[in-house]
C-alpha positions as CSV (number, residue, x, y, z in Angstrom):
1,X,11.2,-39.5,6.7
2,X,11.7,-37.5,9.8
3,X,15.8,-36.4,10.1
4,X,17.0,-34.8,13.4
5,X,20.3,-34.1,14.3
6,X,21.1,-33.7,18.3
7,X,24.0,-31.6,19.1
8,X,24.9,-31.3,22.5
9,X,26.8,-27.8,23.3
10,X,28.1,-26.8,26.3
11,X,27.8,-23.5,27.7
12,X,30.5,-21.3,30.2
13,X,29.6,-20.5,33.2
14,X,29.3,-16.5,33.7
15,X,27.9,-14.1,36.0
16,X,24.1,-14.0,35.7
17,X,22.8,-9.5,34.9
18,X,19.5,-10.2,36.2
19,X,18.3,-13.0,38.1
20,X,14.8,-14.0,37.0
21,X,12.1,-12.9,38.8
22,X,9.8,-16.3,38.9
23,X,11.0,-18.8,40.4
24,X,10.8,-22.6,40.1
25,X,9.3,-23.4,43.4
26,X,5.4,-23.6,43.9
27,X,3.2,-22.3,46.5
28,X,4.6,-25.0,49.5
29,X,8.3,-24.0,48.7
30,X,8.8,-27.2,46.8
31,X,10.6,-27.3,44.1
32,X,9.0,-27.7,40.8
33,X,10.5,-29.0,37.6
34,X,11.0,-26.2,34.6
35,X,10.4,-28.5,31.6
36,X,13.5,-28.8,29.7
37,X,15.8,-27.7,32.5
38,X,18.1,-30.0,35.0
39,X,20.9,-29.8,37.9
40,X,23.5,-29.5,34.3
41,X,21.3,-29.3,30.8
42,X,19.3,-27.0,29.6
43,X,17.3,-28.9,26.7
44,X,16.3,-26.9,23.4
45,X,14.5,-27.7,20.1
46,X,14.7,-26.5,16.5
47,X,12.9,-27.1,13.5
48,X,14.2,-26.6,10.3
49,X,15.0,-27.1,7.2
50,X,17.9,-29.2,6.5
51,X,17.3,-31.0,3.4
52,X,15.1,-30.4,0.4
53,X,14.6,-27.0,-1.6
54,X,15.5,-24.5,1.7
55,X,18.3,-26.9,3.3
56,X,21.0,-24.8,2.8
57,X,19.3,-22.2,4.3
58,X,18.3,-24.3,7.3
59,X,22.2,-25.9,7.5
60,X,24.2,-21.9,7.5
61,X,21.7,-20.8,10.1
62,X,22.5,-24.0,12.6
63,X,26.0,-24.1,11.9
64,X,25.9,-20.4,12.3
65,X,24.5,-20.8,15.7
66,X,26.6,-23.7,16.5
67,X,29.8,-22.2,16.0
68,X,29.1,-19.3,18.9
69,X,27.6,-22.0,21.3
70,X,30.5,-24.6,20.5
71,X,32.8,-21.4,21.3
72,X,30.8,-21.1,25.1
73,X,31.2,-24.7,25.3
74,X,34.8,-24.3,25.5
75,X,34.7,-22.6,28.6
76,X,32.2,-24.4,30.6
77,X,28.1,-23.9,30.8
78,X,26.1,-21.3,31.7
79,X,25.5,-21.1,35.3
80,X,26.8,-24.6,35.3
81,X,24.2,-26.1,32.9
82,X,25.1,-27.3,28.9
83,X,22.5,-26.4,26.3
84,X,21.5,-29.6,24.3
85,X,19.5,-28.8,21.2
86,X,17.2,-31.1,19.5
87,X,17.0,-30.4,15.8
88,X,14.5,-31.8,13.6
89,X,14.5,-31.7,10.0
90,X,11.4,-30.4,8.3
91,X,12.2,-29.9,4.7
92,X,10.5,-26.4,4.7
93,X,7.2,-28.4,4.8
94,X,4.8,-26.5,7.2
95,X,2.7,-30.2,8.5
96,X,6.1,-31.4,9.1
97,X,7.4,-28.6,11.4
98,X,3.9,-28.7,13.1
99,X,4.4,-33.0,13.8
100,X,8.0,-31.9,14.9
101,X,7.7,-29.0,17.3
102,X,4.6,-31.0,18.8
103,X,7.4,-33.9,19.6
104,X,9.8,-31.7,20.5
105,X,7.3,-30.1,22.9
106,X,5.8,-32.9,24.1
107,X,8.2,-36.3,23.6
108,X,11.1,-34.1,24.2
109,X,10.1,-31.6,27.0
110,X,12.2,-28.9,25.5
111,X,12.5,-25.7,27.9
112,X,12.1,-23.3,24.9
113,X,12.3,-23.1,20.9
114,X,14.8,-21.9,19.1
115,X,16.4,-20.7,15.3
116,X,13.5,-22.1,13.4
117,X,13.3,-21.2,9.8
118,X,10.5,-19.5,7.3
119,X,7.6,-18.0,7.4
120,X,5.0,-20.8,6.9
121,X,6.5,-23.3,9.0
122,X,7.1,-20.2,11.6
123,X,3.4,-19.2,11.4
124,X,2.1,-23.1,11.4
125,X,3.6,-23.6,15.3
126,X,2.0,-20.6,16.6
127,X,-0.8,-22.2,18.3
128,X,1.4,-24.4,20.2
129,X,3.6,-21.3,21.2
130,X,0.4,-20.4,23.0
131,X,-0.8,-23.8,24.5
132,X,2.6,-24.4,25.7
133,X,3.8,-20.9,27.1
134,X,7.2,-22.1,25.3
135,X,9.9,-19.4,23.9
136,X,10.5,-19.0,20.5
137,X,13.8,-17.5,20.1
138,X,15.3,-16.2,16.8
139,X,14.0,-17.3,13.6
140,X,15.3,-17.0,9.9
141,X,11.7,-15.2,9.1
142,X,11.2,-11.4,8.6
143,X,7.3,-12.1,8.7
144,X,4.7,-9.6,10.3
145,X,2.8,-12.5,11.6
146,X,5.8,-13.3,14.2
147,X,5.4,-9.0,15.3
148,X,1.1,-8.5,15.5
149,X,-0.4,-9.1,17.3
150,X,1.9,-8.9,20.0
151,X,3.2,-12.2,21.1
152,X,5.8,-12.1,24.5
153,X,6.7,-16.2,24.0
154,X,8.5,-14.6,20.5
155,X,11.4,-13.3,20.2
156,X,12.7,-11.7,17.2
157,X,16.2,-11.0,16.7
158,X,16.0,-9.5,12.7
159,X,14.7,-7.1,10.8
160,X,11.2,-8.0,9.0
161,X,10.3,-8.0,5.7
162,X,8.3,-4.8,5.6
163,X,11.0,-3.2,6.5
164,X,13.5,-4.9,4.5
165,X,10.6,-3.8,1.0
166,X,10.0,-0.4,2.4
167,X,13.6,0.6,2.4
168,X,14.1,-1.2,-1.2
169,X,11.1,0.2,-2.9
170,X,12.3,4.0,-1.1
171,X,15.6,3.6,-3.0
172,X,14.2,2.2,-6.6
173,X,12.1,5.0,-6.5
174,X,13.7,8.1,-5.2
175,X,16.9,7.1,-6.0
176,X,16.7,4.5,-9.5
177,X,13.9,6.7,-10.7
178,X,11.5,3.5,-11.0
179,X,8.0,3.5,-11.4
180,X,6.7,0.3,-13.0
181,X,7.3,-2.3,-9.9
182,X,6.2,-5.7,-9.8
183,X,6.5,-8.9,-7.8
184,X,7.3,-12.3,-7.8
185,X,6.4,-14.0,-5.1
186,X,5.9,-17.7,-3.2
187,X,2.1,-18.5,-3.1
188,X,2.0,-19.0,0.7
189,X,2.5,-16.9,4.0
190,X,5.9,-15.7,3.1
191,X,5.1,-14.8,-0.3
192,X,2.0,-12.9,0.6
193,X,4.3,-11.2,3.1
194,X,6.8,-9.4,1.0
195,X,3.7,-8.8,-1.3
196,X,1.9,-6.7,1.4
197,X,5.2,-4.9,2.6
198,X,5.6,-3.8,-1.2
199,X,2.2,-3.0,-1.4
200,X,2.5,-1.0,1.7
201,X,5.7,0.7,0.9
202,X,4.9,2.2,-2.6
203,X,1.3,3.4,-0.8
204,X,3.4,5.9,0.5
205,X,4.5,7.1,-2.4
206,X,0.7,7.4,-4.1
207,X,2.0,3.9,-6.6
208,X,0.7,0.3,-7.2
209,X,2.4,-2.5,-8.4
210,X,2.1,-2.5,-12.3
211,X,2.2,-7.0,-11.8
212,X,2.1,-9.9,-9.5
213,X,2.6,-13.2,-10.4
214,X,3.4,-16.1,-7.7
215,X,4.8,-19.8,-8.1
216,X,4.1,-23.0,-5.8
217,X,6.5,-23.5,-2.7
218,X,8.8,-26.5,-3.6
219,X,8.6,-26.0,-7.3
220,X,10.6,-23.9,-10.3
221,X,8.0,-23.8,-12.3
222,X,8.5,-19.7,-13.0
223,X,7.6,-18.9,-16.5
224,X,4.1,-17.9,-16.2
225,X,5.3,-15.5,-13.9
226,X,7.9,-14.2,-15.8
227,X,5.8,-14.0,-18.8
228,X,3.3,-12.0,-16.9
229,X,5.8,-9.8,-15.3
230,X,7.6,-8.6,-18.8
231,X,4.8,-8.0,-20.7
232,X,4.2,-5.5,-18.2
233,X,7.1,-3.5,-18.9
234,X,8.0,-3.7,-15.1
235,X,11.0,-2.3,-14.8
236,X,11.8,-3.8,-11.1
237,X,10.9,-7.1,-9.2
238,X,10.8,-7.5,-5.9
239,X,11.7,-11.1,-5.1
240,X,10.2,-12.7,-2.7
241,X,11.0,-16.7,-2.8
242,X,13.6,-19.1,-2.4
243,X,17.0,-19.0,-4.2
244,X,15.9,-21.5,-6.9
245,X,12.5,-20.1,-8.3
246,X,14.4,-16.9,-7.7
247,X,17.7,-17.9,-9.4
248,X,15.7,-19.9,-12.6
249,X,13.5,-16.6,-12.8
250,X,16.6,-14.6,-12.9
251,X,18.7,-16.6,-15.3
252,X,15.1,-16.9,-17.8
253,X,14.4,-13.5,-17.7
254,X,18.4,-12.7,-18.8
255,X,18.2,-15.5,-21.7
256,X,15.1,-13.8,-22.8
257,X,17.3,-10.1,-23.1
258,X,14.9,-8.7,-20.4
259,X,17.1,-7.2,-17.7
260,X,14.5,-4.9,-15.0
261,X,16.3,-4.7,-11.4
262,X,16.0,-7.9,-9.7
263,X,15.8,-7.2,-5.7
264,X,15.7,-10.2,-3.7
265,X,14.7,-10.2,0.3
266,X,17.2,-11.6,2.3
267,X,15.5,-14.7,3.1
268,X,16.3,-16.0,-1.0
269,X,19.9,-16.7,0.2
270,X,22.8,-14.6,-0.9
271,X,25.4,-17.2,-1.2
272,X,22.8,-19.8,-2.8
273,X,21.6,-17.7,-5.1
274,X,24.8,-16.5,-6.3
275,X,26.4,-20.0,-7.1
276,X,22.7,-20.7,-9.0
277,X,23.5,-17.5,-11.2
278,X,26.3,-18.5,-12.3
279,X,29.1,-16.7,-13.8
280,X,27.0,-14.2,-15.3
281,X,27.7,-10.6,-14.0
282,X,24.6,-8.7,-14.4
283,X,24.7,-5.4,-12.4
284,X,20.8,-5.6,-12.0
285,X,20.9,-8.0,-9.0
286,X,20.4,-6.4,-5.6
287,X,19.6,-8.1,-1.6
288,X,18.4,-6.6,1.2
289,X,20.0,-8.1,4.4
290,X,19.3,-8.0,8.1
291,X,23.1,-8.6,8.9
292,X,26.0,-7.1,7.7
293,X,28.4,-8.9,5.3
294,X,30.0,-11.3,6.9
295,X,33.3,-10.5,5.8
296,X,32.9,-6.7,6.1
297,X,36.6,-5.0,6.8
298,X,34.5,-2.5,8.9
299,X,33.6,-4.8,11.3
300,X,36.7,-6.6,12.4
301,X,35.8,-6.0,16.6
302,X,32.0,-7.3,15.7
303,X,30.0,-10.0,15.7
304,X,30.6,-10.9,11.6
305,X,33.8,-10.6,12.4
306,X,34.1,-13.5,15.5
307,X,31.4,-15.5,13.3
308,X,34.2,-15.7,10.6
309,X,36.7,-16.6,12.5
310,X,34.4,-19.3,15.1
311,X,33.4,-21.0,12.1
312,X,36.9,-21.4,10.6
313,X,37.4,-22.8,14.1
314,X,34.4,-25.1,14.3
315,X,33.8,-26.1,10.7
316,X,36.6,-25.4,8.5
317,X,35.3,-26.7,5.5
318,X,32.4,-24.0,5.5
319,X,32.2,-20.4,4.3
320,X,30.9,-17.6,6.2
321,X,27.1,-16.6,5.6
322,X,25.0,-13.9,5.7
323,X,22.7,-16.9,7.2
324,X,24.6,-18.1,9.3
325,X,25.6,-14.5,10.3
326,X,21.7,-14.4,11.6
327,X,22.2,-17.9,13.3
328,X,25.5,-16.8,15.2
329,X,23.0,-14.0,16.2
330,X,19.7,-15.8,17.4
331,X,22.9,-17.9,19.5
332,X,24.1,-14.8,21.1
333,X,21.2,-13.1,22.2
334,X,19.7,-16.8,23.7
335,X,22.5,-17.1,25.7
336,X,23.1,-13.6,26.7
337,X,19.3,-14.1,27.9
338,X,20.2,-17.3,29.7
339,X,23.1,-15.8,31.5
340,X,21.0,-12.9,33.0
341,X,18.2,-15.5,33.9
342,X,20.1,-17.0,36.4
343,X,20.7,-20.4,37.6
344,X,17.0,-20.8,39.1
345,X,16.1,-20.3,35.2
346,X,12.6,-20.9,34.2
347,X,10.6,-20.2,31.0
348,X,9.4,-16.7,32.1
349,X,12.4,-15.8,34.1
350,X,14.4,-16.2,30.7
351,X,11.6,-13.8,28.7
352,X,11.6,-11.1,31.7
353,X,15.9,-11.5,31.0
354,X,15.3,-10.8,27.2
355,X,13.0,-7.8,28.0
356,X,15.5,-6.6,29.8
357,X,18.1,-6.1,27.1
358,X,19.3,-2.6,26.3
359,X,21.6,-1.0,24.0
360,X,23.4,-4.4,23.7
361,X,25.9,-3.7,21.1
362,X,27.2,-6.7,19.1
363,X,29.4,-4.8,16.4
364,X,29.2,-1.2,14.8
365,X,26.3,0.0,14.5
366,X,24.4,-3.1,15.9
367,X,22.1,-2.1,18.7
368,X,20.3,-4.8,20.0
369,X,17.2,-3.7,22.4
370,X,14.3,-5.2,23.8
371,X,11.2,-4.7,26.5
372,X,7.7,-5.4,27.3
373,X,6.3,-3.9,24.5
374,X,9.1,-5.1,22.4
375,X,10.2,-8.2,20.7
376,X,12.4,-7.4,17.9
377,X,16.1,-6.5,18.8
378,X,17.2,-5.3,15.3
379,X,16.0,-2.7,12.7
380,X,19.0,-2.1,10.0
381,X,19.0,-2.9,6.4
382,X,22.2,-3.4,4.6
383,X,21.8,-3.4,0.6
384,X,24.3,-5.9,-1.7
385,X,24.8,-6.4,-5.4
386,X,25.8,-9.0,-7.0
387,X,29.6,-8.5,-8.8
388,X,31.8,-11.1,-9.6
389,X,29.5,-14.1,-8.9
390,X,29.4,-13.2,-4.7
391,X,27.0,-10.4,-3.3
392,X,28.7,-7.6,-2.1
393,X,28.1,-4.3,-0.1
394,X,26.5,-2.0,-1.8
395,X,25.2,1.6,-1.6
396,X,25.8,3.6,-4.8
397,X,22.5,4.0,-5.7
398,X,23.7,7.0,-8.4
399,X,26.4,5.1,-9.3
400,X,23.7,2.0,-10.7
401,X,21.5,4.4,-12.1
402,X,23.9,5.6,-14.4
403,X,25.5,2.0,-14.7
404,X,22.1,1.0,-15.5
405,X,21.3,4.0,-18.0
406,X,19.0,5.5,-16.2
407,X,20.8,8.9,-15.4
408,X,22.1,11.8,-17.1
């Protein structure tokens, strides 16, 4: 059965930066209609999952975005407009997100797209990204199939996942002193994914991956894998999955006495994955994240620090993210687009804003910048290790070596 949720969010009215350069009038000087777009709404659809195996992940990165756009609703509506977003439930099921952004698209006459979630419900839309000439704004996805070929309708706000396993395998190598790397991966596009990157990254360094070993999207069924992987004498796995295979891999592996480094990508879910661990405190159980910790002392004038305190605001009864950290994100950057569009906002006039983005800082050290040759606003990688049953930040690298009985 098909959820959605709609949430209507209002949006302050602020001075536009740049006023788009198309405009909705046609040839005659008659006004045309922008799809999606009236005299006080601007209408805007998600996909995503909000039940099933990824719903958590799919819940933080709404609310996430929610609790910035409920903040702008408090003031008004940009250039006199509220934002209403359609959200659709698709269970992390790829058929489903195509069925739903098609009625979104179509049924709904949405004006653009917006926080979808994963890489093979991401991917799966593509083609109607094209047909349509729609916007697709800020997805929970790292994947290199949303960055080539070149696609202007998509707008990255994060990191992707070759960088995030480039940057992982550089430390377990240089610094850890690894050199028998595996990975476990999901058998579809985002598995494959995080499989290349790895692939890619330890290229560089004249290696191969000593074992691969996949399991099917939606299931837990990890032990194959994890036999293959230990009788391989693999020493660290990158994890490239969701936080259940990767949390039942973890906790099999760790009743079997066989303790490599376990580094998960960000998209596994720090918080997630951490209540599935449990209240063992192995030292061996490293994230990458595009975002900073959302609770970071370091950050108290940036944006982790105004999504903690929005989402107390908004929805009390949640706890910050590192997801919903990268919705509050995908919120900020689609309406700082929208407020340099202008009120005469079409779809291209609100891509031309977005190119013109520069050197937008949203907290220390995060520079977000786009152009016409560019559609990724973010590049940093923050590492986190799991102490204490919560991932924290993390960038001892000599310090776990030794921990981990690897140095001197």
């Amino acid at each position: 059965m098909r959820h959605f949720i709609r949430i209507l969010l209002c949006i302050c009215l602020l001075v536009p930066v740049v006023a788009s350069c198309d405009t909705a009038d046609d040839h005659a000087g008659k006004a045309v209609r922008t799809s999606g777009v009236s005299d006080d709404t601007i209408r805007l659809g998600s996909s995503l999952a909000l039940t099933g195996h990824a719903g958590y992940l799919g819940t933080q990165t709404l609310r996430g975005a929610q609790a910035y756009l409920n903040n702008v609703n408090d003031s008004g509506g940009v250039h006199g407009r509220r934002i209403e977003v359609i959200a659709m439930d698709d269970s992390y099921d790829p058929p489903q997100c195509l069925v739903n952004t098609q009625n979104l698209i179509i049924d709904n006459d949405v004006f653009a797209l917006f926080c979808y979630v994963g890489t093979p419900t991401t991917v799966k839309v593509l083609p109607l990204v094209d047909e349509a000439k729609i916007p697709l704004i800020g997805m929970f996805t790292g994947a290199n199939r949303l960055r080539e070929p070149f696609n202007r309708n998509v707008i990255n706000i994060r990191a992707s996942y070759y960088q995030e396993t480039a940057s992982a395998v550089r430390h377990i190598v240089e610094d850890l002193k690894l050199s028998k790397i595996g990975v476990f991966y999901q058998y579809d596009a985002y598995g494959f994914d995080g499989l290349v990157g790895t692939e890619l990254a330890l290229k560089q360094f004249g290696m191969e991956l000593v074992a691969r070993s996949s399991y099917i999207r939606g299931t837990l069924n990890v032990e194959d894998a994890l036999d293959k992987i230990r009788k391989a004498g693999t020493e660290a796995v990158i994890m490239i999955g969701t936080y259940g295979a990767c949390a039942r891999f973890i906790n099999l592996a760790l009743d079997q006495g066989y303790d490599p480094v376990f580094h998960n990508v960000s998209f596994v879910g720090a918080e997630e994955l951490a209540r599935r661990i449990g209240s063992r405190t192995p030292a061996n159980v490293l994230m990458s994240q595009v975002v900073p910790p959302p609770t970071s002392s370091s950050d108290v004038k940036g944006a982790a620090s105004e999504y903690v305190a929005l989402l107390k605001k908004y929805f009390p009864n949640d706890t910050p993210s590192f997801v919903g950290l990268e919705g509050f994100l995908n919120a900020r950057i689609l309406v700082e687009g929208l407020q340099r569009a202008g009120r005469n906002l079409t779809r291209e006039g609100l891509i031309q804003a977005i190119e013109s983005i520069r050197n937008f800082e949203v907290g220390p050290g995060m520079i977000i910048t786009y152009g016409p040759e560019d559609r990724q606003g973010l590049d940093a990688i923050y590492f986190t290790r799991l102490v204490d049953g919560r991932f924290v930040p993390f960038n001892d690298w000599f310090g776990l070596k030794t921990l981990l009985g690897n140095g001197q």
